[in-house]
C-alpha positions in Angstrom: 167.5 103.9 163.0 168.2 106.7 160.1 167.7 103.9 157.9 164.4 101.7 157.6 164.7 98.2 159.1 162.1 96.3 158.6 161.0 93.4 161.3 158.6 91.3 160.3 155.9 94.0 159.2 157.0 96.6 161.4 159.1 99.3 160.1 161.4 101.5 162.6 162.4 104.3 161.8 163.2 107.9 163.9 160.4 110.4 164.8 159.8 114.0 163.1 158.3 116.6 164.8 154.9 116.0 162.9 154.9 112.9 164.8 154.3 113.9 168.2 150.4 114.0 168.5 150.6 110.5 168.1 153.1 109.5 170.2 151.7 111.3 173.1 148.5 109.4 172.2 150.1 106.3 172.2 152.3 107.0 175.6 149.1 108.1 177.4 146.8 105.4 176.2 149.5 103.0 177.3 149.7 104.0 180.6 147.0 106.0 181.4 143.4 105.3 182.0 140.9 102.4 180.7 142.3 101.9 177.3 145.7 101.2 179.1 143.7 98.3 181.0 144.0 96.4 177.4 148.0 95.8 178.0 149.8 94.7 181.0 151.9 98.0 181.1 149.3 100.3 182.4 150.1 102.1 185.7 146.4 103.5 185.9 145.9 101.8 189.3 149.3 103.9 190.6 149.0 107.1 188.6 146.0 109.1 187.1 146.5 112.1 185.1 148.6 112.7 182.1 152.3 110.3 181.7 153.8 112.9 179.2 152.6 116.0 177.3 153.6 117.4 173.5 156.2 119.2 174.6 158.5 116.6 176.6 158.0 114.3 173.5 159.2 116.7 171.0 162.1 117.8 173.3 163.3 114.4 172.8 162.6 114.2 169.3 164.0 117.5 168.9 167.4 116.5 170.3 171.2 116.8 169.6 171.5 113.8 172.0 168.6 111.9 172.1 166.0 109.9 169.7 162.5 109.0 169.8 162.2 105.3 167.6 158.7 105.0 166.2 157.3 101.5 164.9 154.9 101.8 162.6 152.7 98.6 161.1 150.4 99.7 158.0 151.4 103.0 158.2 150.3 103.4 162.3 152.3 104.1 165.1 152.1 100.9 166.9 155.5 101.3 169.2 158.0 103.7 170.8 161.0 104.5 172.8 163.5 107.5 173.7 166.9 106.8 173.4 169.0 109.1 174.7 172.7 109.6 174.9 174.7 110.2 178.1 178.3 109.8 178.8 179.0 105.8 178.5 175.2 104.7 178.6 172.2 105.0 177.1 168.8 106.0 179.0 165.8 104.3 177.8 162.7 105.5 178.2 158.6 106.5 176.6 158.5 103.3 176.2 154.7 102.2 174.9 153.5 99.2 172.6 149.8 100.0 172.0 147.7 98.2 174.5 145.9 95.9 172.3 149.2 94.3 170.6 151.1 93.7 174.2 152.0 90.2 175.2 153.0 89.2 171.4 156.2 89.6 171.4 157.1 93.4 170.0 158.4 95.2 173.2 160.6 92.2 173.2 162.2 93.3 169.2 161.7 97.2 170.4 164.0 96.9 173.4 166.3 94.9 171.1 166.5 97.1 168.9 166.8 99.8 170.9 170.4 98.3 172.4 171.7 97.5 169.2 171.4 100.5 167.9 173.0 102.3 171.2 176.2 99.9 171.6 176.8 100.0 167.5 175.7 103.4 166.4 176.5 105.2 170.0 178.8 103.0 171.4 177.5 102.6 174.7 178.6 100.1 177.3 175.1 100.1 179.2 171.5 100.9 178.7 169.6 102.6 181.7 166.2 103.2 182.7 164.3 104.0 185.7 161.4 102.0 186.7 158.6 102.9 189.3 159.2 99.9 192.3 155.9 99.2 192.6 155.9 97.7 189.0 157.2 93.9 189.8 155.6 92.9 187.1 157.3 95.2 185.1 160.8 95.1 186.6 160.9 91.1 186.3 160.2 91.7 182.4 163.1 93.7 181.9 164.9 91.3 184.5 164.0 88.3 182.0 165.9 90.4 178.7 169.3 90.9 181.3 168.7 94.3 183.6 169.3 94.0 186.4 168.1 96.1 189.3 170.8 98.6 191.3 169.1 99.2 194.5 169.5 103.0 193.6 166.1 104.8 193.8 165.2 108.7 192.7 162.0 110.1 195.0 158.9 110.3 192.2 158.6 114.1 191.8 155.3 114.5 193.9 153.3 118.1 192.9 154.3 117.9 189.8 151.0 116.9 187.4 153.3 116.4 184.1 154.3 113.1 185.4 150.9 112.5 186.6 149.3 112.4 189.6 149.8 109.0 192.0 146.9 107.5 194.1 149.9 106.7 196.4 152.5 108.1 198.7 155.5 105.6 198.5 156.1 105.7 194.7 159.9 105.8 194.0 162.2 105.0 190.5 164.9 102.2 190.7 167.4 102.3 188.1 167.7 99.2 185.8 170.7 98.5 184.0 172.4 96.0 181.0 175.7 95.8 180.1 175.7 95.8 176.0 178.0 94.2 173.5 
């Protein structure tokens, strides 16, 4: 993702630090409020508050071990995901198609991307991610494109507002993984 592939007319490429207003943009509008009502991805109904802030995006942009992938059509940020790399695997995460463009198809080339470029240019054996439960909806999308769900949950980190603020008690993240290659 150094180099410029080109799917269909979406460009991929790796974020720079003068990307990160957007990216927050695009993350919170995603998953955060009415706009996020447009997509299928939006955990409004779980979650209000913020999902990330500047400064958790540009640590991962900013990284030795990780990168933020930014899809761009026409010169917009349309996509994203953090990529970041642990010992064997690859986490996977910020993961936001702008609302208005999900169900065509895109998260679909982003995610594939996304392994491709961690088993070839990382050489990672499996991709991980963490999922909030209560997202069936969710979890049986990733399920369809070969994760499959561990059983192994990490608490949500209640009290603290930069992962938002849930409208629930029994939140929880399972871990979601794919072997690659």
């Amino acid at each position: 993702m150094d180099t410029t592939n080109h799917s269909a007319r979406h460009v991929f490429r790796t974020a720079v630090p003068a990307d990160v207003p957007a990216l927050v943009a695009l993350i919170e509008s995603a998953y955060r409020g009415d706009s996020s009502r447009a997509g299928w991805t939006t955990e409004a109904d779980l979650l209000e508050g913020r999902r990330t802030d500047p400064e958790g995006v540009a640590a991962v942009v900013g990284g030795t071990a990780s990168r933020m992938v930014v899809v761009e059509s026409d010169g917009e940020i349309v996509a994203c995901c953090q990529l970041e790399k642990r010992d064997g695997h690859a986490y996977f995460g910020m993961f936001a198609v702008r609302p208005t463009l999900q169900g065509a198809g895109l998260g679909k080339v982003v995610l594939a991307e996304a392994e491709r470029f961690a088993h070839e240019e990382w050489e990672a054996h499996e991709m991980h991610m963490t999922v909030i439960s209560a997202r069936e909806d969710l979890i049986a999308w990733y399920e369809r494109r070969g994760y499959a769900r561990t059983g192994e949950m990490t608490p949500f980190p209640y009290g603290d507002e930069r992962f938002g603020l849930p409208t629930r008690d029994d939140l929880q993240f399972e871990l979601l993984v794919k072997k690659l290659g």
